[in-house]
Each structure stands twice: as structure tokens, then as C-alpha cells.
N, C-alpha and C positions, 0 to 999 in steps of 0.2 A: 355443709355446702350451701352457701347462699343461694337465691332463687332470681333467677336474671330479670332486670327490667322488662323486659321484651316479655317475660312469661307472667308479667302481675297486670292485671287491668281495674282501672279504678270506676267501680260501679257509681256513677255519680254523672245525672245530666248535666251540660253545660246551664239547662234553661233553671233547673233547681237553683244552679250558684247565685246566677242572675239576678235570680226573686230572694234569694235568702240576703241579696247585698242590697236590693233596691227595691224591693214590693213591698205591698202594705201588709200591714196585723194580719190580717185574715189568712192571707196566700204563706205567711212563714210560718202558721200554726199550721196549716194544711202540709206545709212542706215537711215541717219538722216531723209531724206525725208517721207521714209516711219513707220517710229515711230514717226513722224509728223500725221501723214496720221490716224496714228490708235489710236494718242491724238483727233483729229478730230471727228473722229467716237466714241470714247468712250464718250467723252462730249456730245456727242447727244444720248446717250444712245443705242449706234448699236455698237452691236459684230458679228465677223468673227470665232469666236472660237466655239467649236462644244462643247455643254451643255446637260443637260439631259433635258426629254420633261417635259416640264411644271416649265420650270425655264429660266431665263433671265439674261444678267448682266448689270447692268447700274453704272455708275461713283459712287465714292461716293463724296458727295456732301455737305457740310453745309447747315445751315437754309436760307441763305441767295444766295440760288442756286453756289454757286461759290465752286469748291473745297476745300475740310475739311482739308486745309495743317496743321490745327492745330491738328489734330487727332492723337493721339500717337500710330495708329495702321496705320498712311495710309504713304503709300510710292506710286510714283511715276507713274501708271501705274495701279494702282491695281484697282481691280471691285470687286462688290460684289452681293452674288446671292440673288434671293428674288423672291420670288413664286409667276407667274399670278394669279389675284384675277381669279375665274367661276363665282362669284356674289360681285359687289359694294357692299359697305356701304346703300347707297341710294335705293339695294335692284334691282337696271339693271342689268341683265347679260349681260359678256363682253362675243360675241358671235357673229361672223360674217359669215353669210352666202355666199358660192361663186358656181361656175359653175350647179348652177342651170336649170333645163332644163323646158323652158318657162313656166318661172316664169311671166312674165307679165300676160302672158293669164290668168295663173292661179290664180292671183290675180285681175285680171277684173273677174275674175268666181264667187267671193266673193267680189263684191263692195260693200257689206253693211258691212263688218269688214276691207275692207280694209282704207274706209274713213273715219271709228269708231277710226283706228289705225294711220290715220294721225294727225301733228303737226294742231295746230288751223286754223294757217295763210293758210294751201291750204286747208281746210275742209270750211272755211271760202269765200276761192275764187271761189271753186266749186260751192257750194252755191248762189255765187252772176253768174256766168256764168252761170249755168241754169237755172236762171229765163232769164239774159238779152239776151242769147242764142234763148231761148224758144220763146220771144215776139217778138226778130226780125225775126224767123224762121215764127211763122206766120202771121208777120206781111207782108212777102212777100206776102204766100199762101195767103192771105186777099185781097194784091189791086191785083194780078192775076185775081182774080175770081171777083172784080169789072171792072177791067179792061176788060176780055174779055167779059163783059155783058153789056159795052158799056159806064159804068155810069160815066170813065172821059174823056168824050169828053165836048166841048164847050157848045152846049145847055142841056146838062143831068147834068150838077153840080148845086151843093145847090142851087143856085143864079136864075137861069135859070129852076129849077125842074117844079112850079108853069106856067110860060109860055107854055112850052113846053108839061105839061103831064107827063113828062115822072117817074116810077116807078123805082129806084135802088133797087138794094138787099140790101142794109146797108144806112140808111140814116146818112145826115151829114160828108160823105168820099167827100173831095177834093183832097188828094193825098197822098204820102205813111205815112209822118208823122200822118194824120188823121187815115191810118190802122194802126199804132205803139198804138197809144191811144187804139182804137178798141179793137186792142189785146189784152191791156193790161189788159182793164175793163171785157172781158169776160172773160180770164183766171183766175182771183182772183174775180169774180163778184160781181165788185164795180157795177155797174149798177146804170151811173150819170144820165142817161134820154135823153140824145139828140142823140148818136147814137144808135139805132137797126136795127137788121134785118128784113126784110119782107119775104112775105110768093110766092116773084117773082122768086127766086133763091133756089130751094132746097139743090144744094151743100154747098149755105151759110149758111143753117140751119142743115148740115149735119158738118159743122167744125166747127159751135157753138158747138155744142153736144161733138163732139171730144175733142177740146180743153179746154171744162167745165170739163171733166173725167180728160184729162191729168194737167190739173191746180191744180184739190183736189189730184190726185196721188205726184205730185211732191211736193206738200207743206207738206203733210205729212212723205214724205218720208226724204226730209230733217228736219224737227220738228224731228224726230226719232231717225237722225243721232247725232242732237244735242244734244237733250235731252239724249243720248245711252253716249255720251261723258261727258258730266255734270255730270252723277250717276256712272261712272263705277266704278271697283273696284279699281282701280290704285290710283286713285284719293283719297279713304278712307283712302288707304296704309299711305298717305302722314303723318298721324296722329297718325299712330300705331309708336313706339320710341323703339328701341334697345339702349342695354348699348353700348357707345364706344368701351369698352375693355370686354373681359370676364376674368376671374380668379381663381383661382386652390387654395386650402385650405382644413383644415381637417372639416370634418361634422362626429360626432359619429365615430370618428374612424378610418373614411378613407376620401382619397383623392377622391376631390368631382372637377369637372368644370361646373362653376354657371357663367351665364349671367344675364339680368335682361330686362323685357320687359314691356313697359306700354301705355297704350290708352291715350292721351290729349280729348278726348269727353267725355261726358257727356252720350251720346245713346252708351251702351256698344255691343259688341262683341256677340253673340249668339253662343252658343256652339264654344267657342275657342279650340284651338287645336294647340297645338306646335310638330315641329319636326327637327331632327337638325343632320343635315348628314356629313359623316368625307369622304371630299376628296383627296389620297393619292394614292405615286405610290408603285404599288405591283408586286410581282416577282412571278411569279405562279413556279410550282414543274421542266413543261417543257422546264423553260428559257423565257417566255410570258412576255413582262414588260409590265405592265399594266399602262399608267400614270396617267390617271384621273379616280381610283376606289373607287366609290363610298362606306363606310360603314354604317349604320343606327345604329344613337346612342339611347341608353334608356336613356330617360328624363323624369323629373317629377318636380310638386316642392309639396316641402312638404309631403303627404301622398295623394295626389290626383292623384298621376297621369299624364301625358302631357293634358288630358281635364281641363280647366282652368274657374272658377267663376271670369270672367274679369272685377272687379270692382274699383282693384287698382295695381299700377305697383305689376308685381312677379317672384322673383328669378327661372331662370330654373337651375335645379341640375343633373345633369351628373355623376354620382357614378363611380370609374375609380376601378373597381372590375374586376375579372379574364375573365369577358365577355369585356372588353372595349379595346379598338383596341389601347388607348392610355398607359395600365398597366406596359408597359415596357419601358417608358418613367419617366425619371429624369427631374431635373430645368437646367442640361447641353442640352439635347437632348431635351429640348423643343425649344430651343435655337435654335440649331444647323440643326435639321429637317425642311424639308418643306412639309405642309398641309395646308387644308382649311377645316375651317368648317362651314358648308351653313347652316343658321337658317331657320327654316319657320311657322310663324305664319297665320291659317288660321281662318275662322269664316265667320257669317251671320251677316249682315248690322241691326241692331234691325231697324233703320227710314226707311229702303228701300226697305230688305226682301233679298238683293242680296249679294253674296259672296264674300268674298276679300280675298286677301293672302298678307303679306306683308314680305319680305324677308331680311336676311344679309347678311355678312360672318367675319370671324375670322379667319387671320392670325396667324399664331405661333409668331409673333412679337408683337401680339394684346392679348394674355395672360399674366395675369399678375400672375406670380408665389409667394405665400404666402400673396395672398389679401383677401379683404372681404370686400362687398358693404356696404355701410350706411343705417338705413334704412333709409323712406321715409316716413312714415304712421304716427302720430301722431294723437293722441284723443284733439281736442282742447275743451278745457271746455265752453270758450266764444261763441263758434258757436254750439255746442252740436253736432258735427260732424266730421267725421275723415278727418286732412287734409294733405294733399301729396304734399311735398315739391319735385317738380321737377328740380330745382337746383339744388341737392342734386343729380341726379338721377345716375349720372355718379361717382360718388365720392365711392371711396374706400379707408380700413384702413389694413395699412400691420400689418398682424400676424405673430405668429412663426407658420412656416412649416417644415416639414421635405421638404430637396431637395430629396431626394431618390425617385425612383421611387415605384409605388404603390405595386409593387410584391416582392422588397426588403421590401415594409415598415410591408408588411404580416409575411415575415420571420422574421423579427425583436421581431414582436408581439410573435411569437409564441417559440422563446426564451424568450424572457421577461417571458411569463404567462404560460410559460410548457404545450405550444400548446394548448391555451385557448383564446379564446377572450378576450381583457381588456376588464374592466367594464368599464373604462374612459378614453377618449384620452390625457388628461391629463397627465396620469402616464409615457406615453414617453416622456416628459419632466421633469419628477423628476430625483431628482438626480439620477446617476449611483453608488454612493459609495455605500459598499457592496455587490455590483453585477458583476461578473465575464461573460464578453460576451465571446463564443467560438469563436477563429480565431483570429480574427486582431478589439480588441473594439477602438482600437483610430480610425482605418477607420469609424466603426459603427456610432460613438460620430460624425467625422466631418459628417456625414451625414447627422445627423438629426439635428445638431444644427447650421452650418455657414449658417449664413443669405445670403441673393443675394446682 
């Protein structure tokens, strides 16, 4: 799809041309350097140019990252605008948080969600740090208290016990490696049989005790974090599938915008639930520009509703009626507008009991005007069961659409049928002869009939 005149601006002063056609040496080295300067930065996708909030410009560029010199819209300079995603494809929000005021502390406040919330690799390290942390810690505290009880001196070790008499608090300790072991067996009580404590040292039967509590505390505690990370919700998300594109087409009459959403499990969805909100900038009565205002759209599919019996992919339908923030919107100005529209499907895990949400979004360059998805569901006779071709899942077939937007295609109606509802959407495509439209019918006609 080509990128409309109206949406490429040519980064280039008039006073530059001026001096590049008729100034001296000096001023077209000056010039040339810094139209160098802002080729530089625009291939890296950074502008100096003041834009509206929640729009960017970046190069335009072919498939093969290299500028679109073949483009029969692009000249030399030019950028083009395209609206920050609020939510990936993949369903992350693009969202970065900054001057936080002690944020650390407050995330040590919550170390049980903050390690839930870490990558593998340091939930994974932490893990292995405190055990090996834990064993050296008391494997110090261990030859301490054998140490000052006398038991590594010369006659009082293993070898020498038997001669001498003498009683240690922990038998079988020769030196600190022997408390590493020590530690290790009493914190996870492996309990091999050769070292124990006696009943000569009460503080040593006072940090067995301890260190027995703090061994079943921390093993569980990390078992929890793990297990917490293996079932969360994130991770179900990975399964729930959004259509590519979504698409605008007639259903009964009117312009409808329909996406398509479906599970790859087999364990469905529990009380599903869709919702799907239009993020857009708005200009309130006071002059307030608003740039990221949210609207909540009415969804449903079929005659259900947005609650969903999630047992095979299903169309969500968007009705673009006089409530729909998009009714003043044509196949030009879908174009030409920037919005976002953030999907979100939510529901209970049927195998786990616990909640997930899985999220999109849809750019205005990601609808597709005068489409309609394929289905997917077919009755197979051989399996005696219904099966769902997910290859399919993305695939859609262009229809006729009217391009007009949804509150002209009213007015149109209600010429047509003497301010009646048609019976069929059909009939705005039958022929026009013998019917006199009031105003301008060749406008009307290219309306509803030039395809995109």
C-alpha cells in the first residue's frame, strides 16, 4: 500500500534551497554538512522536528532496510509518520518507567514478586547463591564454635579423640572443609551418619535447630518462586493467538470491525472475556489535548456477547454504529489517522484454576478495509469431529465494501429506503438505474463502489 502525499513531509528548509542555488562556498559547505548531518540522524530513525505526542518519524525504508529509492512517492529527505505501539503484537507494553523515588527499596519490599518477575537466568542464580551463600555462612558459625570449644587443636581431632578422652561438640570435624560438609548435611538433613552433634555444646545444638528451620524455610521458599514462575499467567498467554490484521466489512447492513482470537490448547479458557479499547488523541472543549485517550469499544461475536464458550477460534465484531468512536471514519481516514486499538482477552486456566490475560494491539495500518476472514471450523466426517485449520487462521477474502464512512453509509440508507432500514445489504449494491440520488449521485456511486 502506497503512503499518501499528504502523510510524507519533506524535511528540507526553503532558505537551505535558496543558499544551495545562490550562496557562496562557505554557506553550501555549511549547508551541505548539516543536511548530511540530518541524512544521518534520519537513517537512524531520530528526528529534531517537533511532531505531535504519540507519533514519531522514521526513514522510509524498503524490505531490505535500505531506502525505498524505488518508491514513487519518496523524494529525498522525506519521513513518514506512524504511531508508537502502548501494546506489542506479542502482547508487552512498550512502557518505560524513570525517576522513580526508591525504587529499589521498594522492590526488596516485595522480593517474592520481584523474583517471580525476574528473567530465568538471575531467579536461577539467586537460587544457587543462597544455598552456596547459606552453607558457607554457617559453615563459618560451625568451626567457630568448634574452634573455641578446643576440639581443633592437636590432641582433641578424630585421630587423637580415643587417647586423649576428650569429647567435641560435633564429631568427625578436622577442619573448615569438614564444617562445609557439616553444614551442608544439617541444612537439607541428608543425615550420612558420621558427623553428629553431642550433647557437650549446647550452642551446637542451638544452630542445629536454627539452621534445620532456616534449610526447610529456604527450600520452600525458593520451590514457590519456581513453581510461581512455571504456572503463571504469562506463560498460558503464550497460547492464546490473535489474528494479524483485523478488518472492516459489512455484517447486516453495517460496518462491522472484526478480529479473530483462538486457544492452541486443548484445557479451554473458563469464563472468557474480551475487551478491546481505542487509544486516540482528543481535543477536549478547553483546548486539553489529550494524546493517549483511552475509548471502550462494544464487542461481541455473534449474539453472545464479549463472554465467550472458548472452544474454537472466534470472530470479535465491533458494530461501527452512532455509538463507535470510529463512525466518522472512511477507507481515506483510516489511512491517514493515527490510533491504536489494545485487545484483551482474559479468562481462568481450566488445568490450574488461575487467571491469565493475553493482550494485542491494531494499528490503522493493520486494518484491513473490505476484508473478511476465512473460516476455520470444519465438520470432518472421518474423525466425527470438528476440525480447525489454524493455518487458515490469518487468512482473509476481500469483499465489496462501501469506502464511505459508517454515518454517510446511514444517510445513503435512508435515501435509498425512504428512511427505512434495508432489509438486505445487498441492495446497496444493486444497480442504481431508475433511482435518482439527491445532490451529487456520481459522488454517492464512487463511494460505495471503488475498490482500495
Amino acid at each position: 500500500m502506497q503512503v499518501p502525499l499528504s502523510d510524507v513531509q519533506v524535511l528540507q528548509d526553503p532558505a537551505d534551497a535558496e543558499t544551495l542555488n545562490g550562496g557562496g562556498a562557505g554557506d553550501k559547505e555549511e549547508t551541505f554538512a548539516h543536511m548530511k548531518e540530518w541524512k544521518r540522524q534520519y537513517m537512524r530513525g531520530i528526528s529534531h522536528t517537533p511532531s505531535q505526542a504519540g507519533v514519531y518519524y522514521e526513514a522510509l525504508k524498503g524490505s531490505s532496510h535500505s531506502l525505498a529509492k524505488g518508491s514513487r512517492n519518496f523524494r529525498p529527505g522525506s519521513m513518514r509518520r506512524v504511531r508508537r505501539r502502548a501494546v506489542f503484537k506479542n502482547g508487552d507494553c512498550n512502557v518505560v518507567q524513570k525517576h522513580l523515588q526508591r525504587r529499589r527499596v521498594r522492590f526488596l519490599q516485595d522480593m517474592y514478586t520481584t523474583m517471580v518477575d525476574w528473567q530465568w537466568r538471575w531467579t536461577l542464580l539467586a537460587f544457587a547463591l543462597s544455598f552456596i551463600l547459606s552453607w558457607l555462612f554457617f559453615a563459618l558459625i560451625w568451626w567457630l564454635i568448634i574452634y573455641t570449644h578446643g576440639d581443633l587443636e592437636e590432641l582433641h581431632l578424630p585421630d587423637n579423640q580415643e587417647e586423649s578422652g576428650w569429647a567435641p561438640c560435633v564429631s568427625a570435624i578436622d577442619g573448615f572443609t569438614s564444617c562445609f560438609l557439616f553444614s551442608i548435611e544439617t541444612q537439607h538433613t541428608i543425615g550420612y551418619g558420621v558427623r553428629t552433634t553431642s550433647p557437650e555444646c549446647p550452642e551446637a545444638i542451638f544452630m542445629m535447630c536454627f539452621q534445620s528451620i532456616y534449610g526447610v524455610m529456604s527450600s520452600a521458599f525458593m520451590a514457590g518462586i519456581v513453581f510461581a514462575k512455571m504456572t503463571r499467567a504469562k506463560q498460558r498467554a503464550q497460547t492464546l493467538l490473535f489474528s494479524k490484521h483485523a478488518v472492516i466489512c459489512q455484517r447486516d447492513g453495517c460496518l462491522s470491525l472484526m478480529f479473530r482470537v483462538g486457544d492452541m490448547r486443548k484445557s479451554h479458557i473458563i469464563g472468557a472475556g474480551v475487551r478491546a479499547q481505542l487509544i486516540r488523541t482528543k481535543s477536549t472543549k478547553e483546548g486539553e489535548v489529550m494524546t493517549q485517550y483511552f475509548t471502550e469499544l462494544e464487542i461481541g461475536t455473534d449474539d453472545s456477547g464479549s463472554d465467550l464458550f472458548f472452544i474454537w477460534p472466534m470472530v470479535i465484531e465491533h458494530k461501527i454504529d452512532e455509538n463507535s468512536p470510529l463512525y466518522n471514519l472512511n477507507a481515506t481516514d483510516m489511512l491517514q489517522d493515527k490510533f491504536e486499538i489494545v485487545v484483551i482477552l482474559e479468562g481462568t486456566v481450566e488445568s490450574t484454576g488461575q487467571s491469565t490475560q493475553a493482550r494485542s494491539s491494531y494499528i490503522n495500518t493493520e486494518i484491513l478495509w473490505g476484508h473478511r476472514f476465512d473460516p476455520v471450523v470444519l465438520y470432518n466426517k472421518d474423525l466425527q469431529a470438528y476440525e480447525i485449520d489454524y493455518g487458515r487462521f490469518n487468512e482473509t477474502t476481500q469483499v465489496d465494501t462501501p469506502l464511505c464512512s459508517a454515518r454517510e453509509l446511514n444517510e445513503i440508507y435512508k435515501i435509498q429506503e425512504g428512511f427505512r432500514t434495508p432489509a438486505s445489504p445487498s441492495s446497496i449494491h444493486s444497480s442504481s438505474s431508475g433511482y435518482q440520488f439527491p445532490g451529487n449521485p456520481n459522488r454517492l456511486r464512487w463511494q460505495l463502489s471503488v475498490p482500495l
